[in-house]
VEXDREN-2710 file (C-alpha; in Angstrom, 1 decimal):
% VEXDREN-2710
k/r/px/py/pz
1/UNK/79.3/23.6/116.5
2/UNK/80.9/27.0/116.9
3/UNK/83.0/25.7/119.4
4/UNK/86.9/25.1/118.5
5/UNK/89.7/23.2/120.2
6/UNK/93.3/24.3/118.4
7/UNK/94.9/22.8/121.4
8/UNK/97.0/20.8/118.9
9/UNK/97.7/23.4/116.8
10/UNK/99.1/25.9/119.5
11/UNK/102.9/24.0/120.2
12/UNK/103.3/23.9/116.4
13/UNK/102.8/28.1/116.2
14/UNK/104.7/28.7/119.1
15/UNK/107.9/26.3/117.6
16/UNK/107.1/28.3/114.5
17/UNK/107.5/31.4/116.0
18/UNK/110.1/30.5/118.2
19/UNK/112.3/29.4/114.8
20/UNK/111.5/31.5/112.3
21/UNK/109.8/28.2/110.3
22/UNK/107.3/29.4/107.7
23/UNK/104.1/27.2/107.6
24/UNK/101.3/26.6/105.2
25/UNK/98.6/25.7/107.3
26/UNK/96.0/23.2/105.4
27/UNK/92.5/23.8/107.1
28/UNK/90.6/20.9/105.4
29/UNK/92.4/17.9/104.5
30/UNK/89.2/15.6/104.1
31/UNK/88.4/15.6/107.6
32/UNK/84.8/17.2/108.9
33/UNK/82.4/16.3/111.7
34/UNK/80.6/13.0/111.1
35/UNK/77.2/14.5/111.9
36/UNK/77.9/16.9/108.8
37/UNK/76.8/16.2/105.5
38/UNK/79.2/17.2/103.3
39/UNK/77.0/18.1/100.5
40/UNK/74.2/20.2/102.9
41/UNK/74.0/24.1/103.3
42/UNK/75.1/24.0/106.6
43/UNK/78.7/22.4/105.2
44/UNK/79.5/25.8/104.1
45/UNK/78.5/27.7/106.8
46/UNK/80.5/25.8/109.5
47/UNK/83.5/25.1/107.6
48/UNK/83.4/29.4/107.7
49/UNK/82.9/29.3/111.0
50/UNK/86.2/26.9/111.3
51/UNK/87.9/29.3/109.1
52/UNK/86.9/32.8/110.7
53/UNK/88.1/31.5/114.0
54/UNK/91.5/29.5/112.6
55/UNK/92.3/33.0/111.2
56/UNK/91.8/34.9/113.9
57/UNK/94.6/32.4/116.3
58/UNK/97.0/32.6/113.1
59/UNK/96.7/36.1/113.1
60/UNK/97.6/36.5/116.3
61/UNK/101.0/35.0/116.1
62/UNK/101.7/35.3/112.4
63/UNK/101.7/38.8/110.7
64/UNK/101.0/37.0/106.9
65/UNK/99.6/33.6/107.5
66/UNK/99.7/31.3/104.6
67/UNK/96.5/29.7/104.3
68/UNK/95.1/26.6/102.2
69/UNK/91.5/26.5/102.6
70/UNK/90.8/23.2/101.4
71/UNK/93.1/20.5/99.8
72/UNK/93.1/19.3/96.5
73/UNK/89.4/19.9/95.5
74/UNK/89.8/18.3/92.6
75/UNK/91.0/15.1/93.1
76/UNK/88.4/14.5/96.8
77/UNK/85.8/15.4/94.5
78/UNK/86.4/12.4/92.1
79/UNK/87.5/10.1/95.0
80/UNK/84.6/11.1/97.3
81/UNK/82.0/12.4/94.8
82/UNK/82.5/10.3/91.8
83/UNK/84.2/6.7/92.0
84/UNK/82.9/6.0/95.6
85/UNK/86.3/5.2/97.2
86/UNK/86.7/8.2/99.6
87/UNK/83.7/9.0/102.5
88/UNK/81.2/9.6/101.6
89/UNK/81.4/7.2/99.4
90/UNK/79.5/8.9/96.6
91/UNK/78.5/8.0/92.8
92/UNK/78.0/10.6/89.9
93/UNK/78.0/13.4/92.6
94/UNK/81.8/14.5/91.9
95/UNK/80.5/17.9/90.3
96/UNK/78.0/18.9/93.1
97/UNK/81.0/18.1/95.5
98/UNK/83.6/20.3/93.7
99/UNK/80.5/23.1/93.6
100/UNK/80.2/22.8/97.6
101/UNK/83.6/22.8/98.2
102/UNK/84.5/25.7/95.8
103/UNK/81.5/27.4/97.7
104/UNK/82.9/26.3/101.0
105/UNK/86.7/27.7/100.0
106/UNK/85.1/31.4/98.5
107/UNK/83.0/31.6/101.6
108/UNK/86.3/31.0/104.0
109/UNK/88.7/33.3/102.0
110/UNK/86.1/36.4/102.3
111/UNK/86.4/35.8/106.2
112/UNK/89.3/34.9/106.8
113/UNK/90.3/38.1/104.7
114/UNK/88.2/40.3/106.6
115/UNK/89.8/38.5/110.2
116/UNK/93.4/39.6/108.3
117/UNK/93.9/41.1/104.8
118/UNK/97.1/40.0/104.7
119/UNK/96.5/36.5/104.3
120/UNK/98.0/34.8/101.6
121/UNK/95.8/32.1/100.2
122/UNK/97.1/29.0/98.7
123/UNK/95.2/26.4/95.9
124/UNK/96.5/23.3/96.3
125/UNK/95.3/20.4/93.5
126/UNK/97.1/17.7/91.8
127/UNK/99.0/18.4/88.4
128/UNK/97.9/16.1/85.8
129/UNK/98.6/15.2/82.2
130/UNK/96.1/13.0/80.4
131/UNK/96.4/12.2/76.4
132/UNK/94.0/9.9/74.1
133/UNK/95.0/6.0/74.5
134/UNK/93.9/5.7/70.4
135/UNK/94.0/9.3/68.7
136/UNK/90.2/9.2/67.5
137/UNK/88.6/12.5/67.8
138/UNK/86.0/11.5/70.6
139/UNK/89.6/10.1/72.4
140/UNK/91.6/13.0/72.1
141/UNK/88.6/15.4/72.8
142/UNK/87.6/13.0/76.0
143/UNK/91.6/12.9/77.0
144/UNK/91.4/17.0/76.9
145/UNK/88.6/17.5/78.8
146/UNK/90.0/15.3/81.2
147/UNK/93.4/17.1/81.1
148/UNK/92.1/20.8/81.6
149/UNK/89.4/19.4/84.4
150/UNK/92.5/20.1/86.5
151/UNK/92.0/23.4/86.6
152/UNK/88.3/23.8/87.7
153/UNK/88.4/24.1/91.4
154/UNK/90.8/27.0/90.8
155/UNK/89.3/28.6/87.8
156/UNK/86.1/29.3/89.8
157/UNK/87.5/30.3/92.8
158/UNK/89.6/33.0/90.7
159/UNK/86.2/33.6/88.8
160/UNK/87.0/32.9/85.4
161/UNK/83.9/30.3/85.7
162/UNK/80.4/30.5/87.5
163/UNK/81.2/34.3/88.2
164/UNK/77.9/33.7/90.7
165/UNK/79.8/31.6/92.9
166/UNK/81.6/35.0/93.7
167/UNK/84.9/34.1/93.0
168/UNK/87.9/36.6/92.2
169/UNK/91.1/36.5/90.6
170/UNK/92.7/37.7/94.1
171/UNK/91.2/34.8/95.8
172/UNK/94.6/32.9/94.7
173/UNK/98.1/34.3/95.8
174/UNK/99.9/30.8/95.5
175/UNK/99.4/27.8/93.5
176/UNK/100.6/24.3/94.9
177/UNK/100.8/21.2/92.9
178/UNK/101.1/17.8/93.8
179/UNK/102.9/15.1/91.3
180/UNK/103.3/11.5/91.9
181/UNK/104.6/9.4/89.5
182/UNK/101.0/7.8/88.5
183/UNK/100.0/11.4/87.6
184/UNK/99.7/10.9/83.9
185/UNK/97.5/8.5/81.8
186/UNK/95.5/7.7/78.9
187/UNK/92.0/7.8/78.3
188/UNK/89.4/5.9/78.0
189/UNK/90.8/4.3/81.1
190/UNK/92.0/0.9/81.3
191/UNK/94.2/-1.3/83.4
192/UNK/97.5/-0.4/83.1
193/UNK/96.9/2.8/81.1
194/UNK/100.1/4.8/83.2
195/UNK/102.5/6.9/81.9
196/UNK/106.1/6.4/82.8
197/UNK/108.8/8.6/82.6
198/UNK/110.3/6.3/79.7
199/UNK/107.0/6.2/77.4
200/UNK/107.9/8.8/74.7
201/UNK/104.2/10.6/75.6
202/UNK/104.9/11.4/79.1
203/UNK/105.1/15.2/79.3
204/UNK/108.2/16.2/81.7
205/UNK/107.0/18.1/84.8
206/UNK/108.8/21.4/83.7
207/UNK/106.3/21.5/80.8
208/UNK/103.3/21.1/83.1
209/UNK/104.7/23.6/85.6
210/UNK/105.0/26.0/82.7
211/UNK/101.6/25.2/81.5
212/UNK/100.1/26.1/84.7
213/UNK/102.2/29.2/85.3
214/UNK/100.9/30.1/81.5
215/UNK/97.3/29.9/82.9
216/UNK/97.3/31.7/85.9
217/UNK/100.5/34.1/85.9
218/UNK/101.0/33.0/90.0
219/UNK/104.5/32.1/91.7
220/UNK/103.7/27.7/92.2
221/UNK/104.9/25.4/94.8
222/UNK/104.9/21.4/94.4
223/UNK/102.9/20.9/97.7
224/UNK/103.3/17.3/97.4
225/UNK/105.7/14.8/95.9
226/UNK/107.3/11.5/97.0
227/UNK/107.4/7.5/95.8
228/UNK/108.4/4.4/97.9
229/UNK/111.4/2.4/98.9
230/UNK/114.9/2.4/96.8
231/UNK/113.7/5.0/94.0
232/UNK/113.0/7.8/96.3
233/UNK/116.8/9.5/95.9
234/UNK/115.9/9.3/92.2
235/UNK/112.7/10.9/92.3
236/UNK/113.5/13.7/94.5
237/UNK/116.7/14.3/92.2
238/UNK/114.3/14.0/88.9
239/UNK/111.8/16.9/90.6
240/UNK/114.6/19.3/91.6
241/UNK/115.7/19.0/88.3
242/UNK/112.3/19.2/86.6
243/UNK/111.8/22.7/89.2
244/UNK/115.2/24.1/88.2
245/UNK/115.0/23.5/84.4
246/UNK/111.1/25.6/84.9
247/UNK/113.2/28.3/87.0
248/UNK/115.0/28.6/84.0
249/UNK/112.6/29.2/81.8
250/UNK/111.3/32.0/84.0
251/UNK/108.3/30.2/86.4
252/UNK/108.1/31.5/89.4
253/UNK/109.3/28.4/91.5
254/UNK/109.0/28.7/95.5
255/UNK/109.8/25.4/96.5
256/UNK/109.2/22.1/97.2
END
């Protein structure tokens, strides 16, 4: 602990540097020490120790270093915390790990800031649409808590919830989504429950895009898209499409 090797990371900046190539650089992508436990005190306090010192080499050989803290809080605390199918293999403990790692991602921001204040920092979740299976009250009210649960992670970090976590609305410069095409569904769950393209309740991705440019007024990015074998010119055409038809409408598209 307190010790860092970015051995691996120093030919990437230097082929970054050497081309002009703009990197996000992801500092937790569900990876952490195996003698760690995820859900202790001293999570926290090494993961912003990792940070401190990640922003200090960044710093040296990028004047604005794009930074994601950690990756898509919301979803590794359901698969980690919650349903048990991501280490640590955890039940009913999804909001005590989207607290820590909240904690952990406020905590690393404030240093790496202090290291650099022009870091940008990036929140990176996935973009979700869930809608009531059968349109009974308890449904559509259980499908819409579902929906907006999106937005947690990033709505404490930027303070607008739990204000003692310490969050701020400057915490977030850039939001990233990531959309795959099993990224909307109904609720209550059930096998099969999917929404395609083709189903008349599937939202198109230019109307989530807006709807989280609506919320928090930042430029977005889709961090992460893709789908396998033959369909994968089609899906990259749909997103383009989807990206340029939000342009249009005035969202502050960067890329994908």
């Amino acid at each position: 602990p307190g010790h860092f090797d970015f051995a691996s990371a120093a030919p990437i900046l230097r082929a970054a540097r050497a081309t002009g190539m703009q990197v996000i650089w992801d500092l937790w992508h569900y990876g952490w020490p195996d003698e760690l436990d995820i859900f202790s005190p001293d999570f926290v306090e090494r993961f912003t120790s990792f940070a401190q010192a990640a922003a200090e080499l960044l710093s040296e050989n990028v004047p604005e270093p794009l930074v994601c803290p950690i990756n898509e809080i919301s979803f590794f605390s359901w698969a980690g915390g919650e349903a048990g199918i991501f280490f640590p293999f955890a039940h009913g403990r999804g909001d005590e790990m989207k607290h820590q790692l909240v904690c952990a991602s406020i905590a690393a921001i404030k240093v790496m800031r202090a290291v650099n204040p022009r870091i940008r920092v990036c929140h990176i979740d996935p973009m979700i649409n869930v809608i009531a299976e059968q349109p009974t009250p308890e449904n559509v009210a259980l499908a819409q808590a579902y929906h907006v649960s999106q937005f947690a992670a990033c709505d404490m970090i930027t303070g607008r919830t739990a204000p003692e976590l310490g969050g701020r609305e400057d915490f977030v410069d850039l939001i990233g989504v990531n959309y795959y095409i099993h990224n909307q569904w109904t609720a209550p769950g059930r096998a099969g429950s999917m929404l395609v393209p083709s189903d008349p309740r599937y939202r198109h991705v230019r109307d989530l895009l807006r709807e989280n440019y609506d919320r928090y007024g930042k430029p977005i990015f889709v961090a992460e898209t893709g789908i396998e074998d033959e369909t994968r010119p089609a899906w990259l055409r749909y997103i383009c499409n989807e990206v340029f038809a939000a342009m249009a409408t005035g969202v502050p598209m960067e890329g994908i």
